[in-house]
N, C-alpha and C positions, 0 to 999 in steps of 0.2 A: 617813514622813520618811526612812526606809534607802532606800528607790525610789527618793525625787527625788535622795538624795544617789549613790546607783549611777549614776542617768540623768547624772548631771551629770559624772561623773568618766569616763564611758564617750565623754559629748560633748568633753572638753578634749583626748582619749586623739587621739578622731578626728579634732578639729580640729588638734593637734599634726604630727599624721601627714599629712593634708595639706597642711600649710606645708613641712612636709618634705619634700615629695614636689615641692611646685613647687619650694622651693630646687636641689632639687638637677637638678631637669629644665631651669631657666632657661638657656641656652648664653654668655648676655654677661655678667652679675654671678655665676652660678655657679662661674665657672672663678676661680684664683687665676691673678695677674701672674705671668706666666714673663720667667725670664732673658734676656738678649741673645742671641741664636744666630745672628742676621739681620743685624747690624751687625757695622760692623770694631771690632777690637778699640782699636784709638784711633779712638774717636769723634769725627768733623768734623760742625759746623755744616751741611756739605752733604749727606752722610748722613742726618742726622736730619731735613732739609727733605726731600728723595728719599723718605726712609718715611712722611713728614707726606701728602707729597702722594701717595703710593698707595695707602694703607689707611687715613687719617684718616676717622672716621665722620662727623663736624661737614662735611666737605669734599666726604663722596660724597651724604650730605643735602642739602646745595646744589646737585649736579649733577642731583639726581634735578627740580630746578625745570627742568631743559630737556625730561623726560620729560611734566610737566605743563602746559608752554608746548606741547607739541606735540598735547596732548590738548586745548587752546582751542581751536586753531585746527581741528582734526576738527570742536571740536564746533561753531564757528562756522559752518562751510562745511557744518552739517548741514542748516542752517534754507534753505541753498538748493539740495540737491538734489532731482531729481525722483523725482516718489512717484505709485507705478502702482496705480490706485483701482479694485475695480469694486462698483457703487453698481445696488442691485436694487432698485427700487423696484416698489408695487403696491397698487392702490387699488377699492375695491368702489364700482361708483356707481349710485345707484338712482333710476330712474325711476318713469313712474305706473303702467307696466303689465310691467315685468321691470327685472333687475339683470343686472350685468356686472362682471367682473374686468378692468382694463385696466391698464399700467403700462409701466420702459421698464427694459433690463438696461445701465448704462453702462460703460463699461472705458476710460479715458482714461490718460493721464501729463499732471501738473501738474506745474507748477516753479514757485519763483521767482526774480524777478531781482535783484542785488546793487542796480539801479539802483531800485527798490521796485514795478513793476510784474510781472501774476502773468499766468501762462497756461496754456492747457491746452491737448491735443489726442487724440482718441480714437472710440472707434465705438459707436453707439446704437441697440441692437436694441429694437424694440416687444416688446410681450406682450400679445396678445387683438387686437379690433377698434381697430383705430388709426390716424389718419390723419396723414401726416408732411407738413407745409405748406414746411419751406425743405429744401433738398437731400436732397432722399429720393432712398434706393436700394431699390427695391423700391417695397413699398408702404408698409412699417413701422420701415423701418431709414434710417441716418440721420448721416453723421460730426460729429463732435462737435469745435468748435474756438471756443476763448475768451480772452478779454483784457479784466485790470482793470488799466485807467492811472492811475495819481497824478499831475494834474498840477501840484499846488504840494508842499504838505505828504508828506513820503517819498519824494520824488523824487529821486533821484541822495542825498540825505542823510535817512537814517530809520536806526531802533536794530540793525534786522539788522547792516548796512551796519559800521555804527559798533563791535558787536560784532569784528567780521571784521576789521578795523583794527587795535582791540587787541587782537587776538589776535595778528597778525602781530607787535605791538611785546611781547608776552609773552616771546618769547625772547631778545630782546635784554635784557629786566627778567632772566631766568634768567639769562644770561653774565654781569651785572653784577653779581648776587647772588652767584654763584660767587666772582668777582674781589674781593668783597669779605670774603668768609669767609677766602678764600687770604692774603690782605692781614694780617687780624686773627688768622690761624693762627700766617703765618711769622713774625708781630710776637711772639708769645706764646711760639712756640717759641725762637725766636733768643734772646729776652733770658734764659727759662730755663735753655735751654742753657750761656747764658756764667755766671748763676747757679751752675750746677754746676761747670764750669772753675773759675770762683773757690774756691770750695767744697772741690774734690777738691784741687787748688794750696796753699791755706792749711792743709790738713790734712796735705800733704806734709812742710810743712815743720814743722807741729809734732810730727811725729811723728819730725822728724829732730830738732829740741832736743829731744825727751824721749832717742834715744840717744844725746847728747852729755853731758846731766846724768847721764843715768845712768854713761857711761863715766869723768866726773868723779870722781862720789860713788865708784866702786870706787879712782879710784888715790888717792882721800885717805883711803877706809878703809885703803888698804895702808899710807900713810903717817901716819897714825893708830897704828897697830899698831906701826909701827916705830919711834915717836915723833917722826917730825917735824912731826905737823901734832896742834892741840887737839883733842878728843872735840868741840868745840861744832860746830870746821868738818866735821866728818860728820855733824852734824845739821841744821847748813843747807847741804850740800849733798843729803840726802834729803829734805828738806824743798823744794827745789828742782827733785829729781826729781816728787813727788807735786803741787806743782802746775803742772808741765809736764803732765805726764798728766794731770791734771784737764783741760786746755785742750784736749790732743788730745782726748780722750772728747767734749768741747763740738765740736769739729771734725770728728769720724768723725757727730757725731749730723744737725750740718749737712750735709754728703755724700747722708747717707741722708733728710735732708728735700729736698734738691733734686731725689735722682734720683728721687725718687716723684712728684712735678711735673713732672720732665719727661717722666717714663712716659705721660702724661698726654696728650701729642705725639705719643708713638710706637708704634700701633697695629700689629699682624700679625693678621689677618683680627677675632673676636672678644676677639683680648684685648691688654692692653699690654704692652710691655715694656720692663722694666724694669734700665737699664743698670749693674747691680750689680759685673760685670766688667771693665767697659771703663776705658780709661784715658782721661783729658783730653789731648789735644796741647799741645806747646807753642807761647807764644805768638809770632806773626809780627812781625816789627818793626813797627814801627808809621811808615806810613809818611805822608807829608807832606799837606795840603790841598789840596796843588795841582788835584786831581784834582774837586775838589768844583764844580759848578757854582754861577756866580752867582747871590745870592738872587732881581735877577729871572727869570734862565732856572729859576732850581729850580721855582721856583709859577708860571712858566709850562707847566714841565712836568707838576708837580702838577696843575693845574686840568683840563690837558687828559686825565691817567689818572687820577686818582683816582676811583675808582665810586662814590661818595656826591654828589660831584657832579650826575657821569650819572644818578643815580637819579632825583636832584630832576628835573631835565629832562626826562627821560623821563614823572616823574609829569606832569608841565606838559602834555605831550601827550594823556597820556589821557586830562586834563579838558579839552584844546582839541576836543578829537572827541566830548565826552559836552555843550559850550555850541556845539558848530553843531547837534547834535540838537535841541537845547535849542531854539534860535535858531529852528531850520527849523518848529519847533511853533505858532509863531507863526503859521506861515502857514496862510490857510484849508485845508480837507479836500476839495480837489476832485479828487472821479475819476471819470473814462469808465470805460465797460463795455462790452462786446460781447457775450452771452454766450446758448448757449442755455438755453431755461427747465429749472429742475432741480425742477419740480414738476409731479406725474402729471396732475394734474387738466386742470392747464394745457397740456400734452401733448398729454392728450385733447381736448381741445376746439379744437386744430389751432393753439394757438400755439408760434412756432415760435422763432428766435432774438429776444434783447430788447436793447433800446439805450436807457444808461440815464446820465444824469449827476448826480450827487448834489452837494450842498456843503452844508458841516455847519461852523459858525465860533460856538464860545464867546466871548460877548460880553465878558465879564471877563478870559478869559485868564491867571487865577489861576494854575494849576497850570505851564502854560511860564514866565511870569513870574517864579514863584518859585522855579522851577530854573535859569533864568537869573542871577537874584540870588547862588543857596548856589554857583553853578559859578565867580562871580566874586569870590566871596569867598575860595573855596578856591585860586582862582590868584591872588590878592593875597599869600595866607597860601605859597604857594609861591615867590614872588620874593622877598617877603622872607624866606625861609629858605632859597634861592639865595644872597639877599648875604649872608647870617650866614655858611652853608655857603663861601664865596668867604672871606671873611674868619678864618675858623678853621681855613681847610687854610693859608692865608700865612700866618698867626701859628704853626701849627705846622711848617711848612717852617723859618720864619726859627728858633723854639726847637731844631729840630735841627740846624740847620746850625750856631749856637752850644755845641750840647751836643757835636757834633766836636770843634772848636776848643777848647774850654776843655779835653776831656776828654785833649788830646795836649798841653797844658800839662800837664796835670797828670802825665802819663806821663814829662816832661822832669823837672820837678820831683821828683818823689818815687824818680823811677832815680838824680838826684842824691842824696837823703837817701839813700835805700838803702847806697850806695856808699861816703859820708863811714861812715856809721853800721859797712858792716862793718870798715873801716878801721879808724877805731877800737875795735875789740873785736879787730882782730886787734895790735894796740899793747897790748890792755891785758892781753889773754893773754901775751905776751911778760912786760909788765911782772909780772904774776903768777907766772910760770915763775923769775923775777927775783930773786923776794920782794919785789918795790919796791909789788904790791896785793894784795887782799885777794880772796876768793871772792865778797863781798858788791858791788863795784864790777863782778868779771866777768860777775856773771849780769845785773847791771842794764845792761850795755854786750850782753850778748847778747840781753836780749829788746828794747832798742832795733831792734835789728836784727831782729828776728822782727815786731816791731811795721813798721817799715820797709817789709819784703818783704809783710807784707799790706796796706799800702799800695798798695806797687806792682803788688800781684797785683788787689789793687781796681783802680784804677786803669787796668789793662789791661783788663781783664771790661769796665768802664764803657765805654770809647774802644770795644770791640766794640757794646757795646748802643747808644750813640750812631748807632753807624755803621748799626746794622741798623733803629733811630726815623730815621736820614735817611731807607734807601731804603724803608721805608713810607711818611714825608710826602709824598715824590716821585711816589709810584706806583710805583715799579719791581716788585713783587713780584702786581700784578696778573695776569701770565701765568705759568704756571707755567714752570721750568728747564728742561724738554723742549721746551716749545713755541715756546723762543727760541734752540733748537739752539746752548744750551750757548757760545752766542760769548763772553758775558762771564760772570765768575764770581756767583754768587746774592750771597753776601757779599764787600766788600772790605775785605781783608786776613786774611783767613778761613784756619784754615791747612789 
């Protein structure tokens, strides 16, 4: 029982140890989030797109699909290059009064054709007693030249073929993959981003009411001491301090759950980083609709960038090229031949090239039939999720273009509350300084106003994230910021 209990403690000792040992060798979960070093210290929307798109891993993952669209097409164009054969044959043949070794050494190059016919060409030396009946050199030797024709079924349309096709359209499927990872990157980052603007903004300012309560609470202790103010009013104005602070603590905790989300975005080679230094910009005025395109030009524009669209289409293709194969199976199996004989026997015995026509036709047709059927179901099942897909990028065009507009009402709206709001707390501090109010009506006239200003800091974060769900309904965010040489800005009104 002491053995199995050693053996046991000896196995946990060493399984330990190598958990350990992979922890700590892993290079991507291994490393802890490092700080900003790479970004400016006020962090812009266009920065964190800039680093999204040069070291995001979700984004060089997608790019690696152009590395693999160009490995179909290799391996497509494998199935037709020519291949240099040499083929030794050799055969014992006995007769009633001796035997003999006879046979033929070939060395040719075969191809085939993209169009489905196959050939060959090359040189046929004998071995042993050998008589060569159609173009002989010598006595035993012999060129070698061949052709199988299809003339219905595989001809001009067969699965090599078809292969090679979508292989070509593979690359076009990798840039559309790309353009749509980029799409659902810059959408993730942009709204997280203003996430944290909002975030770092609301906790500015509560951490300015906690040093204005605080600065309170000291001149009413003093006045407290001196007697002009009750012992109660230093208890609720510390009382006032402590849950300010309480709010900021709820505000520094938010800060620090955004920017780990959006660390999330901001990749440097293996690891994130995490903008713990940096400061949020201020917000850009916010500036009018005008600029916003028609709901019909928007989802005209959407239909024609958006790559989910392309996708479907594209898929459309690859089943249009897999129901002509399909289609082409139908037709009988007839092919010519020209070819010389590839069997010693028949070598020996002096025959020489063969001409030969085969047709070979499945009465039932089962198996083309019923690939013709699943190809047309699968592009039924494609149009209509072409129109769904048609109808769900216009329904989200039109919810973005509303979610602008209502969001710079609301920007109009709540800059008013803001402003009445601090107005009045700056009357009722007056009136306070006065003795005409109380500390109990001033705090509630200031966190009107704290409440106000996080409105409006909502408010603004919102009218950015609006803006940044338009230019993903649109497309715009399909190409990256480099490859549109920077003529218009990634976000508008971005500061």
């Amino acid at each position: 029982m002491t053995l199995i209990m050693e053996y046991r403690k000896k196995l946990i000792r060493g399984t330990l140890a190598w958990v350990f040992a992979i922890l700590l060798s892993t290079p991507a979960w291994g490393k802890d989030p490092k700080p900003s070093t790479i970004l400016p210290k006020t962090l812009t929307l266009r920065s964190v797109l800039k680093q999204l798109e040069k070291e995001h891993p979700l984004l060089k993952k997608s790019q690696t699909n152009k590395t693999i669209a160009s490995g179909k097409v290799l391996k497509a164009l494998g199935k037709f290059e020519p291949a240099l054969v040499n083929d030794w044959e050799l055969e014992r043949l006995a007769k009633v009064d001796s035997t003999k070794s006879v046979g033929f050494n070939d060395t040719f190059i075969e191809m085939t054709h993209p169009l489905g016919f196959k050939g060959f060409a090359g040189f046929r030396a004998g071995i042993g007693d050998v008589a060569v009946s159609d173009l002989a050199i010598g006595t035993s030797n012999q060129p070698l030249l061949g052709i199988v024709f299809p003339l219905l079924r595989g001809f001009i349309t067969n699965p090599a073929r078809a292969e090679l096709k979508k292989s070509h359209l593979a690359d076009r499927q990798a840039e559309l993959e790309i353009q749509q990872t980029r799409q659902d990157l810059f959408l993730g980052a942009a709204t997280q981003y203003w996430n944290w603007v909002a975030a770092w903004k609301i906790m500015e300012i509560k951490k300015n009411a906690v040093s204005i309560a605080k600065k309170r609470f000291e001149q009413i202790t003093g006045q407290a001491k001196a007697g002009a103010k009750a012992p109660i009013d230093v208890v609720d104005a510390n009382q006032e301090v402590q849950s300010r602070r309480n709010k900021s603590i709820e505000a520094q905790r938010k800060v620090e759950q955004e920017q780990y989300k959006l660390a999330l975005f901001l990749w440097d080679k293996d690891s994130v980083i995490v903008p713990e230094t940096n400061r949020a910009p201020a917000f850009s005025t916010a500036q009018s609709e005008s600029w916003l395109l028609s709901l019909d030009q928007a989802k005209l524009q959407a239909t024609s960038n958006r790559p989910e669209i392309k996708l479907i289409e594209l898929e459309a293709e690859f089943n249009n090229i897999d129901l002509e194969v399909a289609e082409n199976n139908l037709l009988p199996d007839l092919t010519v031949e020209a070819v010389p004989t590839r069997k010693p026997g028949e070598f020996v015995l002096g025959l020489g090239y063969r001409f030969g026509v085969q047709l070979r036709f499945p009465f039932l047709q089962r198996g083309a039939r019923g690939e013709i059927i699943e190809l047309k179901g699968k592009a039924d099942q494609l149009r209509l999720m072409q129109k769904y897909s048609l109808q769900q990028v216009s329904m989200e065009v039109a919810n973005a273009h509303s979610s602008v507009v209502r969001a710079r009402e609301r920007i109009d709206v709540s800059r008013q509350a803001m402003d009445l709001a601090k107005t009045l707390v700056q009357g009722e501090r007056t009136r306070f300084k006065l003795g005409a109010s109380n500390l109990l009506v001033v705090n509630i006239r200031e966190r009107n106003v704290i409440d106000a200003t996080e409105d409006w800091i909502n408010a603004m974060a919102d009218h950015q994230k609006a803006l940044s769900h338009y230019h993903w309904a649109i497309g715009k965010w399909t190409k990256s910021p480099s490859s549109a040489n920077n003529k218009k800005r990634v976000e508008k009104g971005s500061p």
